[in-house]
TORZASE-98450 format. One record per residue: x, y, z of N, C-alpha, C, O, CB in turn; residue number from 1. Coordinates in Angstrom, 2 decimals, decimal comma. Glycine has a CB too. Example, Ala and Ser with C-alpha at 12.3 -4.5 7.8 and 13.67 -1.06 7.14 Angstrom:
2
<site n_xx="13,19" n_yy="-5,69" n_zz="7,80" ca_xx="12,30" ca_yy="-4,50" ca_zz="7,80" c_xx="13,20" c_yy="-3,30" c_zz="7,80" o_xx="14,24" o_yy="-3,32" o_zz="8,46" cb_xx="11,31" cb_yy="-4,47" cb_zz="9,05" k="1"/>
<site n_xx="12,85" n_yy="-2,25" n_zz="7,08" ca_xx="13,67" ca_yy="-1,06" ca_zz="7,14" c_xx="12,90" c_yy="0,03" c_zz="7,87" o_xx="13,41" o_yy="1,14" o_zz="8,04" cb_xx="14,08" cb_yy="-0,60" cb_zz="5,72" k="2"/>
end
This chain:
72
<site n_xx="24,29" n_yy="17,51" n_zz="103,62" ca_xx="24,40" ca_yy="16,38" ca_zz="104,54" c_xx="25,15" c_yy="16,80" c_zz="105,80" o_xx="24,76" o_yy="16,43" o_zz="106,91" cb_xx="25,10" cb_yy="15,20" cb_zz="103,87" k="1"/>
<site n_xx="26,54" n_yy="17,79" n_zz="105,58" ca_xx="27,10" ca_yy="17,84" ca_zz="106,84" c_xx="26,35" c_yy="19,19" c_zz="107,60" o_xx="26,89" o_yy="19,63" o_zz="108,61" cb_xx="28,79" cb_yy="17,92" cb_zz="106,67" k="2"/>
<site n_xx="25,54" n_yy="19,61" n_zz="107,26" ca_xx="24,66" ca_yy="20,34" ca_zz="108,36" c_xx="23,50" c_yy="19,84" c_zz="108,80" o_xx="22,58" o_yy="20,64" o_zz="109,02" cb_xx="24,29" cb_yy="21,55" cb_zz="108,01" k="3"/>
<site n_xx="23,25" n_yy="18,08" n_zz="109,07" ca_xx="22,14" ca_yy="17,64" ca_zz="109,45" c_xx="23,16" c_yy="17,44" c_zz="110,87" o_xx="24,27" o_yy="17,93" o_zz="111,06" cb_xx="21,27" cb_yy="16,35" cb_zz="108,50" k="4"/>
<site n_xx="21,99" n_yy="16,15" n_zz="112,15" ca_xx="22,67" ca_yy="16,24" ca_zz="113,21" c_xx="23,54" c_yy="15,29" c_zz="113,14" o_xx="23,88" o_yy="15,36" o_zz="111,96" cb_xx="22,01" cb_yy="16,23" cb_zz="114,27" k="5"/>
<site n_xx="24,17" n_yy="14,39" n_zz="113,62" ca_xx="24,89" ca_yy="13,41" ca_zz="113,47" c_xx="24,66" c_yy="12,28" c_zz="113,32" o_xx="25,26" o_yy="11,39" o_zz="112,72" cb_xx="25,43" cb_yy="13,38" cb_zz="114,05" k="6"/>
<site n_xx="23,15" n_yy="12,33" n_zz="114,31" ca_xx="22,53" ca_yy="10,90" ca_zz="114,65" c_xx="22,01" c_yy="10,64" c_zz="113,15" o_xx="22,28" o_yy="9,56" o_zz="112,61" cb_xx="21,17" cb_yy="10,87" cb_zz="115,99" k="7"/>
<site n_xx="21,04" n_yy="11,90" n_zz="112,26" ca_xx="20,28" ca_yy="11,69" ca_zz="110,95" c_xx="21,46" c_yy="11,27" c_zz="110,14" o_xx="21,28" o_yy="10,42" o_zz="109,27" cb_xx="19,44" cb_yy="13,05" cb_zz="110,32" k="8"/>
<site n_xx="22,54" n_yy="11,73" n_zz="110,31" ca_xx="23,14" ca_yy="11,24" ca_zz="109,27" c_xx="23,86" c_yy="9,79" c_zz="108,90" o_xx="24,26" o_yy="9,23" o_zz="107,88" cb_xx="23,85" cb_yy="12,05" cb_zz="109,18" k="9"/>
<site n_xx="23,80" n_yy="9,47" n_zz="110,39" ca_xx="24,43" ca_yy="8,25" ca_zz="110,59" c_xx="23,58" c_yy="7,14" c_zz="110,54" o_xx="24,05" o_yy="6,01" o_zz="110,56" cb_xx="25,10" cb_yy="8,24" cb_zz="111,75" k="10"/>
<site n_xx="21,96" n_yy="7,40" n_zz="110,46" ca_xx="20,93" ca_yy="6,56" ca_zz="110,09" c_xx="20,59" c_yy="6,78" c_zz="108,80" o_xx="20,31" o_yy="5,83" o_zz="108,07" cb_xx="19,84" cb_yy="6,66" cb_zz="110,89" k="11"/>
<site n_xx="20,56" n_yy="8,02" n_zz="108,36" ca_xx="20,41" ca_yy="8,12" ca_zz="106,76" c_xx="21,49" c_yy="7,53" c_zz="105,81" o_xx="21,02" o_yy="6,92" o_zz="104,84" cb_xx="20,35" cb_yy="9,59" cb_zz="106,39" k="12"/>
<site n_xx="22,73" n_yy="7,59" n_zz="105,90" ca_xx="23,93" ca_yy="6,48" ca_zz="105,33" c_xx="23,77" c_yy="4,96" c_zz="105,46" o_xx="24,20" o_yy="4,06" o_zz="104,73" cb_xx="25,29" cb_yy="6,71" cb_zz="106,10" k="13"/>
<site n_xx="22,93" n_yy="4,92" n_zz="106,75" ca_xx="22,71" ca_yy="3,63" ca_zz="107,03" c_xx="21,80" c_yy="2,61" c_zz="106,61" o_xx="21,88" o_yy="1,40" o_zz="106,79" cb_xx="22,60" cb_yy="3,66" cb_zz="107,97" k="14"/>
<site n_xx="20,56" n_yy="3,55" n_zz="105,77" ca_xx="19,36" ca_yy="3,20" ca_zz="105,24" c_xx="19,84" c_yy="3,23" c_zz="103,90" o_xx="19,52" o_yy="2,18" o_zz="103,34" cb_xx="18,14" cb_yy="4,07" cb_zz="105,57" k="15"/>
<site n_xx="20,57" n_yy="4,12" n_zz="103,05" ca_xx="20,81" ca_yy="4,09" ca_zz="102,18" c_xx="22,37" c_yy="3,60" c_zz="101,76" o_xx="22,67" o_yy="3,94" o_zz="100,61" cb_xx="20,33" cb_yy="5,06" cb_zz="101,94" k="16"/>
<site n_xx="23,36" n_yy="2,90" n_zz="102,47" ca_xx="24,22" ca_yy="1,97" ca_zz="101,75" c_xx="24,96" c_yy="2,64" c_zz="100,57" o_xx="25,38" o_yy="3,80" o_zz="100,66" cb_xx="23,39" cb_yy="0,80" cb_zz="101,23" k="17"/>
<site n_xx="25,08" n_yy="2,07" n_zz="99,74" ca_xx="26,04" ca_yy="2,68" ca_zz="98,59" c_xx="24,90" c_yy="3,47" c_zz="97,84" o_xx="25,15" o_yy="4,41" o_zz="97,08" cb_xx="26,94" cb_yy="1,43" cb_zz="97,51" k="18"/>
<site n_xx="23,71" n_yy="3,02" n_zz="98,09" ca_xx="23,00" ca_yy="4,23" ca_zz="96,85" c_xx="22,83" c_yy="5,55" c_zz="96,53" o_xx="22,91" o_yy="6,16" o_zz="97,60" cb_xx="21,97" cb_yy="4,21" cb_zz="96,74" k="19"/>
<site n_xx="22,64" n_yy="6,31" n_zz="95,65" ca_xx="22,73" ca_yy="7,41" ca_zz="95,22" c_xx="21,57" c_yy="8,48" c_zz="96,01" o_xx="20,39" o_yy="8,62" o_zz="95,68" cb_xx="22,64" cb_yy="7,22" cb_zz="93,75" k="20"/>
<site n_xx="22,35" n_yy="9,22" n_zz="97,22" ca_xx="21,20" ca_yy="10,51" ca_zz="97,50" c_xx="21,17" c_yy="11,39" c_zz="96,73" o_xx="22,17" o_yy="12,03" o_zz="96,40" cb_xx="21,28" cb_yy="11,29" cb_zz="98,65" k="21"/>
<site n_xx="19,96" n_yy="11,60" n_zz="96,28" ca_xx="19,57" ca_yy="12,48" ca_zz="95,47" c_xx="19,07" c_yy="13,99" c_zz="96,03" o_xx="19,17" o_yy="15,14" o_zz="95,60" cb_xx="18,61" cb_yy="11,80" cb_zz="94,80" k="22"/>
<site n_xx="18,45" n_yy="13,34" n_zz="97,30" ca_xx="18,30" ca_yy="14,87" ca_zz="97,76" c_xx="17,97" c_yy="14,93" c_zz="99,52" o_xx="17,50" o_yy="13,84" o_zz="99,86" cb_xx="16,84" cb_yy="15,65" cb_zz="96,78" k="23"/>
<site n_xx="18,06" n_yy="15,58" n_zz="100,31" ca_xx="17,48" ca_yy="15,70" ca_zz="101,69" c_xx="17,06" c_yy="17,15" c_zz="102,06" o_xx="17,73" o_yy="18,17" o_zz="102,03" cb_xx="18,52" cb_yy="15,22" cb_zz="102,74" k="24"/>
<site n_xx="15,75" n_yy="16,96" n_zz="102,43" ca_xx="14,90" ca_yy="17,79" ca_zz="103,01" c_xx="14,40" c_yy="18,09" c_zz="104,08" o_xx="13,51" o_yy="17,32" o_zz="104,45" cb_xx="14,27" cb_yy="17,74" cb_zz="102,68" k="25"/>
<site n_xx="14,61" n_yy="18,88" n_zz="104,70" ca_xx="14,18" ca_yy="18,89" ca_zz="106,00" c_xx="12,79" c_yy="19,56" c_zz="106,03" o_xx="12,48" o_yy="20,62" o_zz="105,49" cb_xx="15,20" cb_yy="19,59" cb_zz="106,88" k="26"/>
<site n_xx="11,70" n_yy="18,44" n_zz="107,01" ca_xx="10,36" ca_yy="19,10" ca_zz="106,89" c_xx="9,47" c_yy="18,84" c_zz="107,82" o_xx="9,29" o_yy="17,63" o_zz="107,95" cb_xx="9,74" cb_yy="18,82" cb_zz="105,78" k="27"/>
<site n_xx="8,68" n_yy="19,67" n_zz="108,71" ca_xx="7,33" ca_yy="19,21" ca_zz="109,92" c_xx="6,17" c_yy="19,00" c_zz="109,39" o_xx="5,59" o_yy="19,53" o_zz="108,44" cb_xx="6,91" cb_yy="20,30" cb_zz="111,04" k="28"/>
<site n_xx="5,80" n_yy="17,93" n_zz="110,29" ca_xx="4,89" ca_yy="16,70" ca_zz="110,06" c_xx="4,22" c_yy="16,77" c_zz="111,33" o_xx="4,69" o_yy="16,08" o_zz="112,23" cb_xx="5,64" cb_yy="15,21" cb_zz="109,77" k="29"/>
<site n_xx="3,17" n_yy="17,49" n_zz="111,58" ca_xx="2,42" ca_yy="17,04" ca_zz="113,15" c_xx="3,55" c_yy="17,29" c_zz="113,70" o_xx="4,28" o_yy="16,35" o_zz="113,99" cb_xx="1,75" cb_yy="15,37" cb_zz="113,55" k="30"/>
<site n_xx="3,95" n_yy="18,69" n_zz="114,00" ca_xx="4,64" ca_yy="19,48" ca_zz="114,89" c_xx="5,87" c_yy="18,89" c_zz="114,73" o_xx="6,53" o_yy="19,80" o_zz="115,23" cb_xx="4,13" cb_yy="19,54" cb_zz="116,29" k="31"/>
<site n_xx="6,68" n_yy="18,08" n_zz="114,42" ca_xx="8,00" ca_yy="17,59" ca_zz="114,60" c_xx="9,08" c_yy="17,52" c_zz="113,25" o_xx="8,91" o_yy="17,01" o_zz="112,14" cb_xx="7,78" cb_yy="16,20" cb_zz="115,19" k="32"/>
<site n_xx="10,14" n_yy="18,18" n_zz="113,77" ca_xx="11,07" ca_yy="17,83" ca_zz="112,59" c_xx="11,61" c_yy="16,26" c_zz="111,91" o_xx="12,07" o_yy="15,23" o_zz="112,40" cb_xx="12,24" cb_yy="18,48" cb_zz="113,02" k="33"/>
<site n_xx="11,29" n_yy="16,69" n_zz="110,63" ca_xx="11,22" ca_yy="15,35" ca_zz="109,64" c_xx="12,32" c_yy="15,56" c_zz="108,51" o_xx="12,22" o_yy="16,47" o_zz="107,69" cb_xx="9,58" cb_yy="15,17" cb_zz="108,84" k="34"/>
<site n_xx="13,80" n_yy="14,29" n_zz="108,51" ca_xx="14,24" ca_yy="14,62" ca_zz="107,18" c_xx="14,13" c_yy="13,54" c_zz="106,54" o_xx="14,10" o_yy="12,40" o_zz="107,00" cb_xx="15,50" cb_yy="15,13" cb_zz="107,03" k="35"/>
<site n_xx="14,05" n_yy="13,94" n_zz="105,26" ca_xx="13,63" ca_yy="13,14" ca_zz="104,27" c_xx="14,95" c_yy="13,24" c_zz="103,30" o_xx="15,30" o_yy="14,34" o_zz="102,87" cb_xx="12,16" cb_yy="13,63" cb_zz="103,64" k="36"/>
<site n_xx="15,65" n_yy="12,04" n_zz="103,00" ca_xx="16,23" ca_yy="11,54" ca_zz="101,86" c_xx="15,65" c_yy="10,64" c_zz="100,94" o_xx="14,85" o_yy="9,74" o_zz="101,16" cb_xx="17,20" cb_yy="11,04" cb_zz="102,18" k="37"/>
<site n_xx="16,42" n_yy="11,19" n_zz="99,36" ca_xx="15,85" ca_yy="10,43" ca_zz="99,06" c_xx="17,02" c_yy="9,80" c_zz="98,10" o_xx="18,06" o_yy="10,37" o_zz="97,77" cb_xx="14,59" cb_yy="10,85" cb_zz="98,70" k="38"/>
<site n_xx="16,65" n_yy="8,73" n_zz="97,79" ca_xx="17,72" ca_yy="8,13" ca_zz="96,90" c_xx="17,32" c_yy="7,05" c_zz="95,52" o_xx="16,27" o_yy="6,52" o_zz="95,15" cb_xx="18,61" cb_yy="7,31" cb_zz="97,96" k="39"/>
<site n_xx="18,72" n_yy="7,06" n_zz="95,01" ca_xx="17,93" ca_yy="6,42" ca_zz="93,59" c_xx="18,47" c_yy="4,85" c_zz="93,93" o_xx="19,56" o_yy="4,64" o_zz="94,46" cb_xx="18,61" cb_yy="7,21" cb_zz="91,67" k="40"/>
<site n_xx="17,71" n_yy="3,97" n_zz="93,61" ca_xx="17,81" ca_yy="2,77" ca_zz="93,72" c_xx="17,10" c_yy="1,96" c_zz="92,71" o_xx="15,89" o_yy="1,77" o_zz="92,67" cb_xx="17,50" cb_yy="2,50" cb_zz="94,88" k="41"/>
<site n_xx="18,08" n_yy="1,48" n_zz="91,82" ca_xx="17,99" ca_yy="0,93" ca_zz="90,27" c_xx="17,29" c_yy="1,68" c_zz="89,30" o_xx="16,74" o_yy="1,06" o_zz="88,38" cb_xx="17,32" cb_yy="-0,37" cb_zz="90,17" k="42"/>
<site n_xx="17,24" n_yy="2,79" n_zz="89,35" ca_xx="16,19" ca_yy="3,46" ca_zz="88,70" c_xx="15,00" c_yy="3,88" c_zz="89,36" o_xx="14,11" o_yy="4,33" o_zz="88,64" cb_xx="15,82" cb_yy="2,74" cb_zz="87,76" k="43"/>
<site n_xx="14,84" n_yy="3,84" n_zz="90,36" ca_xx="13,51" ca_yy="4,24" ca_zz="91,26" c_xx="13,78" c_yy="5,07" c_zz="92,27" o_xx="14,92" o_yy="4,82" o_zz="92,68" cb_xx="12,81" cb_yy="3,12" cb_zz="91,93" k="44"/>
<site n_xx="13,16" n_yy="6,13" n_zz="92,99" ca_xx="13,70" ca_yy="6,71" ca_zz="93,69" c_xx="12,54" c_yy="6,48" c_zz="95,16" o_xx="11,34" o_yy="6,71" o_zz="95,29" cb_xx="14,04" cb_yy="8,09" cb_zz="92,98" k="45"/>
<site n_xx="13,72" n_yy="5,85" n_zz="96,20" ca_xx="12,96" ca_yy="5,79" ca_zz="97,74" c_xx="13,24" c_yy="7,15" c_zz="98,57" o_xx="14,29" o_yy="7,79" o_zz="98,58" cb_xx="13,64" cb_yy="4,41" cb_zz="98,76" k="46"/>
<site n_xx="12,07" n_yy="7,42" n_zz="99,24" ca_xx="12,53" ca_yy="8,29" ca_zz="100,56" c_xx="12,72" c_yy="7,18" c_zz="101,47" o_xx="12,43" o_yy="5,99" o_zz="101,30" cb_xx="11,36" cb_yy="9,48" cb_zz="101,22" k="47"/>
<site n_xx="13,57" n_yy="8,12" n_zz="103,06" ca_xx="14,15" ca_yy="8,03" ca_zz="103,90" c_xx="13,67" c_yy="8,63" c_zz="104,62" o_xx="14,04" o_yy="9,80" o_zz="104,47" cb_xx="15,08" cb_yy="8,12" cb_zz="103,81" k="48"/>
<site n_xx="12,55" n_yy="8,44" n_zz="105,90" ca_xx="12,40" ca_yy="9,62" ca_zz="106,48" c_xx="12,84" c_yy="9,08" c_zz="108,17" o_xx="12,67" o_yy="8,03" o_zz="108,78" cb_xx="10,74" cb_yy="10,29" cb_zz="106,15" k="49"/>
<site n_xx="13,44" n_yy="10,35" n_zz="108,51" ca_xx="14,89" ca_yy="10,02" ca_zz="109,88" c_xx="13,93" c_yy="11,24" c_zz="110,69" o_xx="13,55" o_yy="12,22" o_zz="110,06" cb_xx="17,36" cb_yy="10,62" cb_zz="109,38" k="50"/>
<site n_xx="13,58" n_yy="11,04" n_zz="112,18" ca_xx="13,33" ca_yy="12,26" ca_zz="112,90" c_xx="14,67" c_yy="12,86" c_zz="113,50" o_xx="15,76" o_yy="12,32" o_zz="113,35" cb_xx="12,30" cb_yy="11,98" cb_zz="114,03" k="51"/>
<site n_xx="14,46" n_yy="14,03" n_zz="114,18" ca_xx="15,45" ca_yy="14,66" ca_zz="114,55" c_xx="16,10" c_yy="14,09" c_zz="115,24" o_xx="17,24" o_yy="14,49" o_zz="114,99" cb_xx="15,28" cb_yy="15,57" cb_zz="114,96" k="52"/>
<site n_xx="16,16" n_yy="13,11" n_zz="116,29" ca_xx="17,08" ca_yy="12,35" ca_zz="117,35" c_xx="17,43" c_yy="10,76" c_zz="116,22" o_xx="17,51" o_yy="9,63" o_zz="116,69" cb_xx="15,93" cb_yy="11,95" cb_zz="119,25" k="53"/>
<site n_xx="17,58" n_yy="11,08" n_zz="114,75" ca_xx="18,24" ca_yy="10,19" ca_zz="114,20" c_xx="17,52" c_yy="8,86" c_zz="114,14" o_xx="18,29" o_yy="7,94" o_zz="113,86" cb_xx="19,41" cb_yy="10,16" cb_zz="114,81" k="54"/>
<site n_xx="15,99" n_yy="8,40" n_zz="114,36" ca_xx="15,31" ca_yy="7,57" ca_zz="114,64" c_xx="14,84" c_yy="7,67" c_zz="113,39" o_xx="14,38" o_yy="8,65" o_zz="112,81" cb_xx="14,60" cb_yy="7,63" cb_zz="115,74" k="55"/>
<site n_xx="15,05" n_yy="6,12" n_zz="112,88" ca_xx="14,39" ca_yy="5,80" ca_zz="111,24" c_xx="12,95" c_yy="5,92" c_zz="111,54" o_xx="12,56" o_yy="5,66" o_zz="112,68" cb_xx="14,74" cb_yy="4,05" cb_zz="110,47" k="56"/>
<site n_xx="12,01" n_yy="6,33" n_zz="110,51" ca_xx="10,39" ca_yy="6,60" ca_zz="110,49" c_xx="9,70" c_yy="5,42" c_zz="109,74" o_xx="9,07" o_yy="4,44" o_zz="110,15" cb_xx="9,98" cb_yy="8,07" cb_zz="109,67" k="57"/>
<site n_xx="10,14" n_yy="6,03" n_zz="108,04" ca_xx="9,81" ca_yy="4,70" ca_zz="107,56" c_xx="10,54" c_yy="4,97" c_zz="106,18" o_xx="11,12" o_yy="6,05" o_zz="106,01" cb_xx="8,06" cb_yy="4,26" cb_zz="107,52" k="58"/>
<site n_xx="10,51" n_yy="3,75" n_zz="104,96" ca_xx="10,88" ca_yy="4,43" ca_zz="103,70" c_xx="9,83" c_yy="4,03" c_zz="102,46" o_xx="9,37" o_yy="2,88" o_zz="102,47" cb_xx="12,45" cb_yy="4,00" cb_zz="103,33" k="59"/>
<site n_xx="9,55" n_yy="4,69" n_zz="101,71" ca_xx="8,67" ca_yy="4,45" ca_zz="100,68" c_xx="9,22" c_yy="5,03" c_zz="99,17" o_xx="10,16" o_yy="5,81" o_zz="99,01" cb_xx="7,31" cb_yy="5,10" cb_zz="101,14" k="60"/>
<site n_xx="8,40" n_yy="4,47" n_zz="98,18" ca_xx="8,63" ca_yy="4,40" ca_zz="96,72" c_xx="8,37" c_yy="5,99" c_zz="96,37" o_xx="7,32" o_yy="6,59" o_zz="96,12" cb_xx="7,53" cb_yy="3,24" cb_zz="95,87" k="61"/>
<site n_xx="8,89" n_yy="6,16" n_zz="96,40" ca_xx="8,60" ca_yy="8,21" ca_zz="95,69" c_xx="7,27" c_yy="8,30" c_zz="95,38" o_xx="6,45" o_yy="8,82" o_zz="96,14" cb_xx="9,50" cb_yy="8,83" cb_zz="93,87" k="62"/>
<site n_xx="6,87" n_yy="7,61" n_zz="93,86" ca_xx="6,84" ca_yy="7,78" ca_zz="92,74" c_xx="4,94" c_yy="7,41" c_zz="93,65" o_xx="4,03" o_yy="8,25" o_zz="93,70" cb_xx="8,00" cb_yy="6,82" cb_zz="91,41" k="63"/>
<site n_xx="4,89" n_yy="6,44" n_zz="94,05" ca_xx="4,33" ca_yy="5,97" ca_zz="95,09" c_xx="3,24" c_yy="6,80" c_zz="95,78" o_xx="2,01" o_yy="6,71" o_zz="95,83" cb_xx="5,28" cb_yy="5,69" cb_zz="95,87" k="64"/>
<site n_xx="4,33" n_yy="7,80" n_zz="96,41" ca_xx="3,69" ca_yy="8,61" ca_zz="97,61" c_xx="2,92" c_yy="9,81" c_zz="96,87" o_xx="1,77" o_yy="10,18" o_zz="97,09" cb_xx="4,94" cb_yy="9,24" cb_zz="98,77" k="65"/>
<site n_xx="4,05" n_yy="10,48" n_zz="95,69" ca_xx="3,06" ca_yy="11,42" ca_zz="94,65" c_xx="1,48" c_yy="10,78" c_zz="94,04" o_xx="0,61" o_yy="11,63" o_zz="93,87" cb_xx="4,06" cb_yy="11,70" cb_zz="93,15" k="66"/>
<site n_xx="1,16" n_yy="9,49" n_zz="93,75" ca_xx="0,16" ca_yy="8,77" ca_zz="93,25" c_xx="-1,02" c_yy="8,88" c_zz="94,02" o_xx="-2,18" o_yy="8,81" o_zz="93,61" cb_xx="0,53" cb_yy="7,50" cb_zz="93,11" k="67"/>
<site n_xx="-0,50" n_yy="9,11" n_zz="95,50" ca_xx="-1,87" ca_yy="8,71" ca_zz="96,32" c_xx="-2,32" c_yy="10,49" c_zz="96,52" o_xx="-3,28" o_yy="10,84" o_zz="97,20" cb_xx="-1,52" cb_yy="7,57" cb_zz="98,19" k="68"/>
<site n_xx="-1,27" n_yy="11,58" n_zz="95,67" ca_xx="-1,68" ca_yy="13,06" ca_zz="95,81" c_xx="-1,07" c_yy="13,36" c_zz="96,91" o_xx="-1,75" o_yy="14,02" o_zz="97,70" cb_xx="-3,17" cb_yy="13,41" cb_zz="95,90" k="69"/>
<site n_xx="0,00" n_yy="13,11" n_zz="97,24" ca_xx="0,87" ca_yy="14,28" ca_zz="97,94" c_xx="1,39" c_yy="15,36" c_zz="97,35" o_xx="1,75" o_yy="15,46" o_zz="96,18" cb_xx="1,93" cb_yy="13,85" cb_zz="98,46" k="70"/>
<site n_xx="1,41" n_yy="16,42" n_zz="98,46" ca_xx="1,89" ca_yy="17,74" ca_zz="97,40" c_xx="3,29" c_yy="18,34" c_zz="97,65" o_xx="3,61" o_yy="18,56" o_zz="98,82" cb_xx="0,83" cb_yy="19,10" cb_zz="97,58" k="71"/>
<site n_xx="4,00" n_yy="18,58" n_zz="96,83" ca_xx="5,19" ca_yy="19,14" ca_zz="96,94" c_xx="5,33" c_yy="20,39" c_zz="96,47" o_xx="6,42" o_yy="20,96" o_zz="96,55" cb_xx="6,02" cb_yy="18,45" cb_zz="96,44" k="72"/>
end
């Protein structure tokens, strides 16, 4: 977390509140840097995805995004 920029981190804390990050990834998407947190929330785990100037993207159900065949 403390080697993201300031802005991601201060929107990624901000999206995720008291819940549990589980993990952040940094990754390009159509040329641009993309981080992705993700966190557990009641048992489910959401991403977070923050661009580089700290601008929320969007957030979705994990479990979700693997279903429709994303690859990791």
């Amino acid at each position: 977390m403390f080697d993201l920029p300031t802005a991601v981190q201060t929107t990624i804390k901000d999206k995720a509140g008291k819940k549990e990050i589980v993990k952040i990834e940094k990754k390009t998407e159509e040329g641009k840097t993309v981080y992705e947190a993700v966190v557990n929330k009641k048992g489910k785990q959401w991403a977070i995805e923050v661009d580089a100037s700290g601008k929320f993207l969007k957030k979705y159900e994990e479990s979700k995004e693997k279903e429709k065949g994303e690859k990791y």
